[in-house]
C-alpha positions in Angstrom: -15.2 -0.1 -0.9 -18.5 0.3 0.0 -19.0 -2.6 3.4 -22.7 -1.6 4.7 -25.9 -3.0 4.2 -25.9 -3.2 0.7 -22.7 -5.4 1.0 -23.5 -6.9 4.7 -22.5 -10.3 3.7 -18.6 -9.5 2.9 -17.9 -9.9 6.6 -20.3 -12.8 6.3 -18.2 -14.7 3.2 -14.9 -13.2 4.5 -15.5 -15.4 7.7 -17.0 -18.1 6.6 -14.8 -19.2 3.4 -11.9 -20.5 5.4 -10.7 -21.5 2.3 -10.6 -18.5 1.0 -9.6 -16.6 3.9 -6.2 -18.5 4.5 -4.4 -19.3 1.2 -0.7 -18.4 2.6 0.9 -21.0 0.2 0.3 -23.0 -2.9 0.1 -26.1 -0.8 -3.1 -28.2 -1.6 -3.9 -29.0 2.6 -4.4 -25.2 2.9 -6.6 -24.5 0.4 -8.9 -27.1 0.5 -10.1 -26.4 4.2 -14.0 -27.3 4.2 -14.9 -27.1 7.6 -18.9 -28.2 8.2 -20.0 -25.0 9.7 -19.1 -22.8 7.0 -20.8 -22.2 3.6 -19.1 -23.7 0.5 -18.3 -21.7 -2.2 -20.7 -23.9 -5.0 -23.4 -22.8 -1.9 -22.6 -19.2 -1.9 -21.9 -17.7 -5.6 -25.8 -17.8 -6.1 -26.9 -14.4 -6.9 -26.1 -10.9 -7.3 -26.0 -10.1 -3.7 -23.6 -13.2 -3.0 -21.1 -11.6 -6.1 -21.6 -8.1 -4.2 -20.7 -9.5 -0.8 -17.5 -11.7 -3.3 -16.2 -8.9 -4.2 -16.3 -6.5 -1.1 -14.4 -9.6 0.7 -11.6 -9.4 -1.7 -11.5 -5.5 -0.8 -10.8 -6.7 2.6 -7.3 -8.0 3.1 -6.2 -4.7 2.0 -7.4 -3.0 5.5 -6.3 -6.3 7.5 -3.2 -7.2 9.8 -1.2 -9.0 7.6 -1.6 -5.8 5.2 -2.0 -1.9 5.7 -3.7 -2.4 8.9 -0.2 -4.0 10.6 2.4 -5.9 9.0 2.8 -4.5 5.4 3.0 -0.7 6.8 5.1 -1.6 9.8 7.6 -2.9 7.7 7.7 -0.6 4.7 7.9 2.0 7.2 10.6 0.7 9.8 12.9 -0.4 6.8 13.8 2.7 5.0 15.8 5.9 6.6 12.4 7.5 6.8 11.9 5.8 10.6 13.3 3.5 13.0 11.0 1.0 15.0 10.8 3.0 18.9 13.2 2.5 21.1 10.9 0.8 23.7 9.6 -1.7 21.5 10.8 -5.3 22.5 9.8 -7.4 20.2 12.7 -8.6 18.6 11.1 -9.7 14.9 9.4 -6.1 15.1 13.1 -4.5 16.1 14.4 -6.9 13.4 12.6 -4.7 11.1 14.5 -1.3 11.6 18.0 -3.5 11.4 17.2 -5.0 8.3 17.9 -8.5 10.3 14.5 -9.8 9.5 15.0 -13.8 8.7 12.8 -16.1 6.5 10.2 -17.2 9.8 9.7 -13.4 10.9 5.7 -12.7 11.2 5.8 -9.5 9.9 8.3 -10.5 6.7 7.1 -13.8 6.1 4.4 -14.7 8.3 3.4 -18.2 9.7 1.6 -21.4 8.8 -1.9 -20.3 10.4 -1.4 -16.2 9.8 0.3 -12.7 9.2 2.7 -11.5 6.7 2.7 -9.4 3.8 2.6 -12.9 1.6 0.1 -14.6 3.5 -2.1 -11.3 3.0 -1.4 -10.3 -0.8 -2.4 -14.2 -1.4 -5.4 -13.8 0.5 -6.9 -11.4 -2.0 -5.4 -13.0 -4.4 -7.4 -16.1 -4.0 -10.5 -13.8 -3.2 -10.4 -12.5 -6.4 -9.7 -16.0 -8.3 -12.8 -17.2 -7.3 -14.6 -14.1 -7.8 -13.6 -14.5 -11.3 -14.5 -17.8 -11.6 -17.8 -18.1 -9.9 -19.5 -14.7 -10.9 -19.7 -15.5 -14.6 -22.3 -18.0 -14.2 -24.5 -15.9 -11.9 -27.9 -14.2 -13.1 -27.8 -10.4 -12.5 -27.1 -7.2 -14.5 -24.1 -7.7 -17.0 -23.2 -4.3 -16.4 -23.0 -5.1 -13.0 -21.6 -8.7 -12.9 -18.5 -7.0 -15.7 -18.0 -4.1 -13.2 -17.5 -6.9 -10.4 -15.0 -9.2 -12.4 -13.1 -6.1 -12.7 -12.6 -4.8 -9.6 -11.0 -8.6 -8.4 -8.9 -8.4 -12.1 -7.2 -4.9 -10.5 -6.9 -6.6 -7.1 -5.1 -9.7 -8.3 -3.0 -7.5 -10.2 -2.4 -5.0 -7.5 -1.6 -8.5 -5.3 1.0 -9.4 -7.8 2.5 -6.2 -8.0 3.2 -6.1 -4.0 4.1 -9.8 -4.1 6.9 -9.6 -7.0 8.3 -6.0 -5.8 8.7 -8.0 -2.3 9.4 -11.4 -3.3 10.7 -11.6 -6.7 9.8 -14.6 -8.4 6.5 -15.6 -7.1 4.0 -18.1 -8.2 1.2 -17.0 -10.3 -2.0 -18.8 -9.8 -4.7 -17.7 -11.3 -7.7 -20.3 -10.6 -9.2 -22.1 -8.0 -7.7 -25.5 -9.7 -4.0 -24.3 -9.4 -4.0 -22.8 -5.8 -4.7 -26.8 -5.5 -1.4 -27.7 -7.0 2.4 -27.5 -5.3 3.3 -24.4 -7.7 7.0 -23.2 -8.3 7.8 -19.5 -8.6 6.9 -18.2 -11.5 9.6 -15.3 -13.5 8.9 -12.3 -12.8 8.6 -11.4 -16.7 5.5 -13.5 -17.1 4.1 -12.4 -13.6 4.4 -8.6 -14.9 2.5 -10.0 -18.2 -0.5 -11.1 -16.0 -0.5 -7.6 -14.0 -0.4 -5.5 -17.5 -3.1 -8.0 -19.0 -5.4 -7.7 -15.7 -5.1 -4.1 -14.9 -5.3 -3.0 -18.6 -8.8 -5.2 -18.7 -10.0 -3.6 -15.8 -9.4 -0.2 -16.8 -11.1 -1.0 -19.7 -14.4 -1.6 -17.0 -14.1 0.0 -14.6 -15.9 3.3 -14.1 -14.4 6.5 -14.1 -16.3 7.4 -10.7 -19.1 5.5 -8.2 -21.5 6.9 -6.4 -21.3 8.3 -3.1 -22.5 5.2 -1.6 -19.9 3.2 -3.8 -16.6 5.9 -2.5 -13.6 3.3 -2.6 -14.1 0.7 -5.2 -11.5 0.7 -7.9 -12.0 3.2 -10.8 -10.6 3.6 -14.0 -8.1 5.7 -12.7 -7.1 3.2 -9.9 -6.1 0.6 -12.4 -4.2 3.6 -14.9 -1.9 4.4 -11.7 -1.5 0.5 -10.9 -0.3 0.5 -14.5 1.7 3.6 -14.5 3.2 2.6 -11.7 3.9 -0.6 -12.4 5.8 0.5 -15.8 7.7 2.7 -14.1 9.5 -0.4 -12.0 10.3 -1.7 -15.5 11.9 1.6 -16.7 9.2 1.8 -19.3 9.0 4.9 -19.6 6.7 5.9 -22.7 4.3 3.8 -21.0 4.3 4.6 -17.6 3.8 8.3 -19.0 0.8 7.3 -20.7 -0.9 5.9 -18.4 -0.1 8.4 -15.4 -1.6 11.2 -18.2 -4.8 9.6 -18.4 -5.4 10.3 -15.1 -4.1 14.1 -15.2 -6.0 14.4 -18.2 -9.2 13.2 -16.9 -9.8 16.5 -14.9 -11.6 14.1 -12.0 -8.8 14.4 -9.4 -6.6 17.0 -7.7 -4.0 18.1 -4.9 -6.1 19.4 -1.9 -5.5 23.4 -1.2 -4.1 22.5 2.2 -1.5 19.2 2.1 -2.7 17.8 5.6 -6.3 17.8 4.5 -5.4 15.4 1.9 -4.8 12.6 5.4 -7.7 14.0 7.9 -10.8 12.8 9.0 -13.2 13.6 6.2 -10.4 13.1 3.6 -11.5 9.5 2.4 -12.5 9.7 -1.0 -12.2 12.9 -2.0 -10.2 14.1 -5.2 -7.0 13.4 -4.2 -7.0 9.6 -3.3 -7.4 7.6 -6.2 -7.2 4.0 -4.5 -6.8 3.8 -0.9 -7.4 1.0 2.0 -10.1 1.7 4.0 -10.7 2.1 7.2 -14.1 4.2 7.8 -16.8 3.3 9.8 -18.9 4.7 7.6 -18.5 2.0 5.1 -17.7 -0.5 7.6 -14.4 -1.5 6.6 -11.8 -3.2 9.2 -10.0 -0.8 11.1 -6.8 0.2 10.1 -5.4 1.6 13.7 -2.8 3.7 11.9 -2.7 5.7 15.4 -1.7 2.9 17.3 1.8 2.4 15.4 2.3 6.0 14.8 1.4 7.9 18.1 3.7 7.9 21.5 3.1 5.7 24.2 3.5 8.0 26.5 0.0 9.9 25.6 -1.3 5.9 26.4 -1.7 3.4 24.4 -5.1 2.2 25.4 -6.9 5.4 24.9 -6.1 8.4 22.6 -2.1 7.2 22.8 -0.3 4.8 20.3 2.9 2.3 20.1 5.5 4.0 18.3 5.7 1.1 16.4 7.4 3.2 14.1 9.5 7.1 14.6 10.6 9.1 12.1 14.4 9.4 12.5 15.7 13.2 12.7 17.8 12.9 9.7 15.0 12.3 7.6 12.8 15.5 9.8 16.2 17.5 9.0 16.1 16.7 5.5 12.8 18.6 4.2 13.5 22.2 2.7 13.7 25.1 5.4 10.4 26.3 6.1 8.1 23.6 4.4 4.7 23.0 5.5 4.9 19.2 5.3 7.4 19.5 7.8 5.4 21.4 10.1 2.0 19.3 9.9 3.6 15.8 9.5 5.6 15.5 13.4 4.8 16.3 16.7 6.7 16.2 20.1 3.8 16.5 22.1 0.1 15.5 23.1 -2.5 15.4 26.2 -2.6 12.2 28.1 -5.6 10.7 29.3 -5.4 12.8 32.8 -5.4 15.6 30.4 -1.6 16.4 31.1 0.5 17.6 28.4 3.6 15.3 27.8 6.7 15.6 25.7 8.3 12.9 23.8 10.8 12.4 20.5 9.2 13.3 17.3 6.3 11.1 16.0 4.5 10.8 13.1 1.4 12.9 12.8 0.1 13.0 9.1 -2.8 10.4 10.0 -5.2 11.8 12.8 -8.3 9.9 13.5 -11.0 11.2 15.6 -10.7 8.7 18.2 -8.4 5.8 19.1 -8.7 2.7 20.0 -11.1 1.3 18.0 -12.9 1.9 14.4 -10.5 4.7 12.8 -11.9 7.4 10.2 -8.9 8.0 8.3 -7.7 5.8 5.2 -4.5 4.1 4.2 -3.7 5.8 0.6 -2.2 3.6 -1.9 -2.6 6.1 -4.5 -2.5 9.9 -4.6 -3.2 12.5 -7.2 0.5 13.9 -5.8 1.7 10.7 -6.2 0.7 10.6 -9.8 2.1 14.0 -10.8 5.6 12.8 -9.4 5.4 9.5 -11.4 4.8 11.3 -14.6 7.4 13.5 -13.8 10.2 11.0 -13.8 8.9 9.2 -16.9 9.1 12.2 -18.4 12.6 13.1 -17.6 13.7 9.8 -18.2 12.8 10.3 -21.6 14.8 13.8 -21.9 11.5 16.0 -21.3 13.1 17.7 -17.9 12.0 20.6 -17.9 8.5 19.4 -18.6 9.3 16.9 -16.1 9.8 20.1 -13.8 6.6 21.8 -14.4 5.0 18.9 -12.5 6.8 18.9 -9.6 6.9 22.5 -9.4 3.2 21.7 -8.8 3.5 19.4 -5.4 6.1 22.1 -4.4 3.3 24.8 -4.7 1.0 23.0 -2.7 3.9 23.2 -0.2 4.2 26.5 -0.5 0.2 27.5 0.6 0.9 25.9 3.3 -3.1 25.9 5.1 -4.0 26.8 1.4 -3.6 30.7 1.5 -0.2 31.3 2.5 2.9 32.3 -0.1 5.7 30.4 1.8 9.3 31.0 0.3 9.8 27.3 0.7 10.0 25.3 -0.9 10.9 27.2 -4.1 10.1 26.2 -7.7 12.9 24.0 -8.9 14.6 25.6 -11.9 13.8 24.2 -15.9 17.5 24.3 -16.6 18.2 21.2 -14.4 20.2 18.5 -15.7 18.5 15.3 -16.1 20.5 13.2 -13.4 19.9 16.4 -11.2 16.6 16.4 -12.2 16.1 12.5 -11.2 17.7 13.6 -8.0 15.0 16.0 -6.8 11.9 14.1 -8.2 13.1 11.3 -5.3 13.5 14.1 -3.2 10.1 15.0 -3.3 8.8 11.9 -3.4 10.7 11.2 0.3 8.9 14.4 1.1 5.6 14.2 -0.4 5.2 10.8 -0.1 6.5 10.2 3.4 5.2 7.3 5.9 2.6 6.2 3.3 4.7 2.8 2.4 6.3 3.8 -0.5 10.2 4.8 0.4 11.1 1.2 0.3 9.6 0.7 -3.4 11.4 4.0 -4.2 14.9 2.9 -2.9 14.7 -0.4 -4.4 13.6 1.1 -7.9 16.9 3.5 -7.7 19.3 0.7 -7.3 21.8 -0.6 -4.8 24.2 2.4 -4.6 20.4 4.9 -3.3 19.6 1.9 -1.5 23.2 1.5 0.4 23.3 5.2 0.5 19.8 5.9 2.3 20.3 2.8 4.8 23.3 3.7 5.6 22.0 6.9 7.3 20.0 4.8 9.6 22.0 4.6 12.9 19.6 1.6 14.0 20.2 -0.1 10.7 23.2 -3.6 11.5 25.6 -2.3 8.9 26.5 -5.9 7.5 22.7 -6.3 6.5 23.1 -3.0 3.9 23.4 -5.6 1.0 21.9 -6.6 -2.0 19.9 -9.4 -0.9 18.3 -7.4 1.8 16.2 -5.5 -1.2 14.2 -8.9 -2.0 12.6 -10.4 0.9 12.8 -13.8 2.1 10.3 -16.4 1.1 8.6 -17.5 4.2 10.2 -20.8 5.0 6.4 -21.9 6.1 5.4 -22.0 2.7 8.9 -23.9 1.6 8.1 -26.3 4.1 4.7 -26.5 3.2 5.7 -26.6 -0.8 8.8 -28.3 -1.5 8.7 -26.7 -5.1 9.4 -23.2 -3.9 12.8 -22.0 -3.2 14.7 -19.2 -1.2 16.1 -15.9 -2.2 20.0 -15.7 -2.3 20.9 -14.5 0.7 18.8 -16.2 3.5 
């Protein structure tokens, strides 16, 4: 999403609407926050440059700390046998994240009463987008326009719920200004999954298949298809899920990249891979997203062109790509100049994301969804529905890629996978290339929960820094932050915390 001068006043409303800019519960005291030195919302929803500046708010949680830009990707990534939280970290709700010993008042889990978490975020745009919905209807400007606009926040509220009920379970589903004032219950799953199908499939129906260059990042057409795809694919539907991922193959607008790391670099954002991403540019302004800082070493500095470690890919999961594959290469590395231009040394890190310069504004996005990612989804759908060897075909294609390596090599590994796989060995290697493919980009966690307690046990289990007596299944549903209980008497906790 676009955050320069056409859309200036984003930052503008994000600030200013603190009642839009802290909705972490259904509790009416939070959400009716009017300080005197900010703009109302009856003030601001005035004309098409106030619904431009809406909407490019509700863009914004996405690339923000509670989200992609610190909580959301610390914990996706710590919690899975993909990577461990570093061994110098001391903070014991981050360590609490690699144990799976995360309670119901850790920040990064479940956040606070003033901020952080992946609810308190996924709310956020959640509430940016109900009154984006309600107020731009009865604003003056082009209806092509205005309809592209209420779209956009229909695919964010939907791709809000989808985090939220993946994460949560049961959540509650408010979907105007008026009910965020109420003391809401959790709403089932079953209708919560309704109101994503009915908003994403509405948005798809608006949204354009492209934007302009000035436009790169704004939900498309194909944005909301994978949402959907996805999204019916976590409900074992598989006819649908297949249709929808085939939309986007069939609509000739996106790719893989020739070279896999290419598809992460500087320069990357918005090209024909990533179809839906979190920015974090400063060409479009967007808040940075210092994916450096929790991936690189500290030992290269972490003020400068070091990191934290936050999280570190465990050598099981480095030992577990094919022999010889590419991703393998390009993904790690063990060392890196420090700011006295020494070379150090240190245990493997994560490497996939490299932005020009750190601290500071990055230049490399978060993706949410990938061409790659795509392929592999309709590739289980179709082998779920006994199609495996067309089901193969597709992920014969990511293992390709693989196989160029830079984009002009003809690598041994990894080799096509055979047609004459059996289904269940079949479903077995499309979650092995999606561990591979897919690595560090938050979506392990979504994968191991989808497969089922005995994948989930199985893959924790492999974590050495994982509390053994916390591999259960009430760990794969987080808690709900007891804040928001206390705040909301009507909402109640997950079995198991």
């Amino acid at each position: 999403m676009t955050y320069n001068s056409s859309t200036a006043r984003a930052t503008q409303l994000a600030v200013a609407l603190l009642l839009v800019a802290a909705p972490i519960s259904a509790c009416k005291d939070a959400l009716t926050e009017n300080p005197r030195d900010r703009i109302s919302t009856e003030a601001f929803f005035q004309t098409a440059a106030d619904a431009k500046a809406a909407i490019a708010a509700t863009y914004r949680p996405l690339s923000t700390g509670s989200l992609w830009g610190t909580n959301l990707q610390w914990a996706l990534n710590a919690a899975t046998d993909e990577s461990r939280v570093g061994p110098e970290e001391e903070n014991p709700n981050i360590v609490a994240l690699t144990q799976l010993a995360w309670t119901t008042t850790n920040p990064y889990i479940a956040g606070s009463n003033s901020s952080g978490g992946a609810w308190a975020g996924l709310y956020q745009m959640i509430t940016r987008a109900n009154l984006v919905l309600d107020k731009v209807p009865a604003i003056t400007m082009d209806e092509t326009q205005k309809n592209q606009i209420l779209a956009e926040a229909k695919f964010l509220r939907a791709l809000g719920y989808f985090y939220l009920v993946r994460l949560y379970g049961d959540v509650p589903l408010v979907l105007t200004p008026e009910q965020q004032e109420a003391q809401s219950a959790r709403t089932p799953q079953a209708e919560v999954f309704a109101q994503i199908v009915k908003d994403a499939t509405e948005a798809e129906a608006v949204l354009p298949a492209t934007w302009t260059a000035t436009d790169k990042g704004r939900a498309t057409k194909g944005a909301a298809e994978a949402l959907l795809a996805e999204q019916y694919i976590w409900r074992k539907d598989w006819p649908n899920a297949a249709l929808n991922a085939k939309k986007i193959i069939d609509s000739g607008i996106y790719g893989l990249q020739p070279n896999y790391i290419n598809a992460f670099l500087p320069g990357s954002q918005n090209r024909n891979e990533e179809i839906f991403a979190a920015q974090s540019s400063s060409a479009t302004g967007a808040p940075a997203i210092d994916i450096a800082a929790w991936e690189y070493p500290r030992a290269m500095n972490p003020n400068s062109n070091g990191g934290w470690g936050t999280w570190q890919p465990l050598q099981s999961f480095i030992n577990s790509y094919p022999a010889g594959d590419y991703r393998r290469e390009v993904s790690f590395f063990t060392s890196g100049i420090d700011p006295a231009g020494k070379v150090v040394t240190f245990l493997p890190h994560v490497y996939k994301f490299r932005p020009t310069q750190r601290p500071g504004q990055q230049d490399v996005n978060w993706p949410i969804y990938r061409y790659a990612d795509v392929l592999l989804m309709y590739a289980e759908a179709l082998n779920e529905q006994g199609q495996t060897a067309a089901a193969i075909d597709y992920v014969n294609m990511i293992r390709a890629r693989a196989r160029n390596g830079t984009g002009a090599e003809n690598r041994a590994s990894p080799a096509n996978l055979t047609p004459a796989l059996t289904q269940a060995q079949a479903r077995a290697a499309i979650f092995d290339e999606r561990k591979w493919e897919l690595a560090f980009e938050g979506k392990r966690w979504f994968d191991l929960v989808h497969q089922g307690f005995p994948a989930f046990q199985a893959a924790e289990s492999s974590d050495p820094t994982v509390i053994p007596t916390n591999i259960q299944p009430t760990r794969m549903v987080w808690p709900i932050p007891q804040a928001q209980i206390d705040l909301n008497p009507a909402l109640t906790q997950n079995p198991g915390y």
